[in-house]
N, C-alpha and C positions, 0 to 999 in steps of 0.2 A: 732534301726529301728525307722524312723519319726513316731508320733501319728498316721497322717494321713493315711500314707501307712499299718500300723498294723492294723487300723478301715475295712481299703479295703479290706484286706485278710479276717477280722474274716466275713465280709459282705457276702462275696463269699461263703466261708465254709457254711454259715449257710443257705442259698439260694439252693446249692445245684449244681452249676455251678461254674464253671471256665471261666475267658478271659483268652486271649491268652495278646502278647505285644501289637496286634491292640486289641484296647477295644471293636472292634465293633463283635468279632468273639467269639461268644459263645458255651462251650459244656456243655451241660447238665451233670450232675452226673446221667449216670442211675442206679446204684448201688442203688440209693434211690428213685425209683418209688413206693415204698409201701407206702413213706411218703406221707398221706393227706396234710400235709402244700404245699406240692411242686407239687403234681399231683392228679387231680383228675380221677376216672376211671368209665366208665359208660358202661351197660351192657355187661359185661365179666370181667371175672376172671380171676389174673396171674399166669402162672407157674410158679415154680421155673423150672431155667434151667439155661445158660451160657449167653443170651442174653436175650432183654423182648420177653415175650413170650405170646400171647392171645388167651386165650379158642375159640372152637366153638361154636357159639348158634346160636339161630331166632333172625333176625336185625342184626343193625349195631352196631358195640363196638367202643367206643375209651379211650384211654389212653392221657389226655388231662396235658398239659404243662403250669400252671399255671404261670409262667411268664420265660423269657420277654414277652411284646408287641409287637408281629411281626408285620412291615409294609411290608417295600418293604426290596428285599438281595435277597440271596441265603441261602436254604436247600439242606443238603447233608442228605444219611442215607446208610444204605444197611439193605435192606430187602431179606425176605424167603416165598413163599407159599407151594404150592403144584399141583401137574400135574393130577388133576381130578376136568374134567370141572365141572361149577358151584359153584364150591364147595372152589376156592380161592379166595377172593375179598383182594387186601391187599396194602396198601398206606397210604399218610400223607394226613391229613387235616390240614387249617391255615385261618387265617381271620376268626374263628370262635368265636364264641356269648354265644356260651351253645351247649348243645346235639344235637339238632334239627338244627343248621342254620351256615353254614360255606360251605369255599370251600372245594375241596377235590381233589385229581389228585391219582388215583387208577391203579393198574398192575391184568392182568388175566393169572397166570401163565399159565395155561393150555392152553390159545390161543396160545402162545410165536411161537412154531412150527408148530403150523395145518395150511398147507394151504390155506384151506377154511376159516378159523376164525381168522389169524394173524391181521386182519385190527382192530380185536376189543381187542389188549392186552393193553393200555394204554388208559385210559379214566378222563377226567374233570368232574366234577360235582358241582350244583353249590347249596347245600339244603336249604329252602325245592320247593322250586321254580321249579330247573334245577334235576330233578335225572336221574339220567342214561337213562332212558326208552322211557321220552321225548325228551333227547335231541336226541337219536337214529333216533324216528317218524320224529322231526321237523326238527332237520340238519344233516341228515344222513352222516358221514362221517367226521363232521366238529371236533368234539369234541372227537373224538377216534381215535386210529392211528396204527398201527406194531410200533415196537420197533428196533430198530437199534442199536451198534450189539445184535443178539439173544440173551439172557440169557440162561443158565439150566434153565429149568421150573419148578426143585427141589432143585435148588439150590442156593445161595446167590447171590444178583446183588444189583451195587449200583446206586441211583436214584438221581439225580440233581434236585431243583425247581429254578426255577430263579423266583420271584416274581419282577414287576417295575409295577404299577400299571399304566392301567388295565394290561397288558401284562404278560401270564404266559409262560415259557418253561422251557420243561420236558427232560431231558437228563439222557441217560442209559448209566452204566458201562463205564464212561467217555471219552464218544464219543465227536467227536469236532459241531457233527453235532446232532438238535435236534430230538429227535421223537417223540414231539408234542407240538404244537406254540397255543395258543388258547388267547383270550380276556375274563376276568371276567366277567358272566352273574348278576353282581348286584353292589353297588356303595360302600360295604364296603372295607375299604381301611386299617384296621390294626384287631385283632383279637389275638386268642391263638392259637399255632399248638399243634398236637396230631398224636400219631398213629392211622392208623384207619383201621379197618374190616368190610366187607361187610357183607351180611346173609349167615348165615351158615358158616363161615369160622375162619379159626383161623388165628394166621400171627407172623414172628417172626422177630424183629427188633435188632438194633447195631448202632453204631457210629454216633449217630447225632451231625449235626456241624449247625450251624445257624450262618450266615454271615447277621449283619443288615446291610442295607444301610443308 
């Protein structure tokens, strides 16, 4: 085996990720999220369990992805919450800074099926600027969406991001059609992604694929 190419491999190993044959398509190892070097974890606690898995508390948690540098690609994952409103806030953040300041594009499993509340299962956020609440008041409607097709509300559903800066969409359970197109409320253009939970919630994640562009 060339120097070169043995250097790559031990590079990879040690990082925590794997390419594929396009160099540009990474998956994380998440066998190794308890590693400090590779993830840092901010208010909430892991389980052990078969996938990551994230405590309930007050606030928001995340589970932050020390590198790559995301700019602009595609996020793939599949995610899990739970079907009691309030109480699921559950999605990736990216383009983020630290704790406090990143995008974020969040699922309510418990809207999924309620007629009256399906408009607000899929939401953008843009911290600490944009959180949910404001964007609610100020552009009602613009920044949250129903989901297409349905999910279980208790069960596993995979999430698409397409990042092109500013340009986000959001695609459910690999639909060819999105269920939410929005424009970035701030000017950063690359960052770290992260699992993330909303207050009160816990959230159970799998298979991240990170396509850069």
């Amino acid at each position: 085996m060339k120097p070169i190419k043995l250097l790559f491999i031990i590079i990879q190993l040690s990082i925590g990720f794997s390419l594929t044959a396009q160099e540009n398509v990474i998956i994380p190892d998440l066998s190794k999220i308890k590693d400090s070097d590779l993830w840092t974890l901010y208010n909430r606690e892991l389980i052990n369990d078969t996938a990551v898995h994230l405590n309930a508390k007050p606030g928001s948690g995340l589970l932050m992805l020390k590198g790559p540098v995301f700019t602009n690609g595609k996020i793939e994952l599949d995610i899990k919450g739970k079907d009691e409103r309030g109480r699921s806030f559950v999605g990736l953040a990216f383009h983020g800074l630290n704790d406090s300041t990143y995008d974020a594009v969040y699922f309510r499993p418990f809207n999924f099926k309620n007629p009256e509340r399906k408009g607000h299962s899929v939401q953008y956020i843009s911290h600490p600027e944009y959180p949910w609440y404001i964007l609610r008041e100020k552009h009602p409607e613009k920044y949250e969406n129903p989901v297409l097709p349905v999910p279980d509300p208790t069960g596993w559903f995979h999430a698409t991001i397409i990042v092109n800066y500013p340009n986000v969409k959001v695609f459910v359970d690999n639909s060819d059609e999105p269920s939410l197109v929005v424009k970035k409320l701030n000017s950063r253009k690359e960052g770290w992604i992260g699992f993330w939970v909303g207050h009160g919630s816990e959230g159970y994640f799998r298979n991240l694929k990170i396509t850069l562009k």
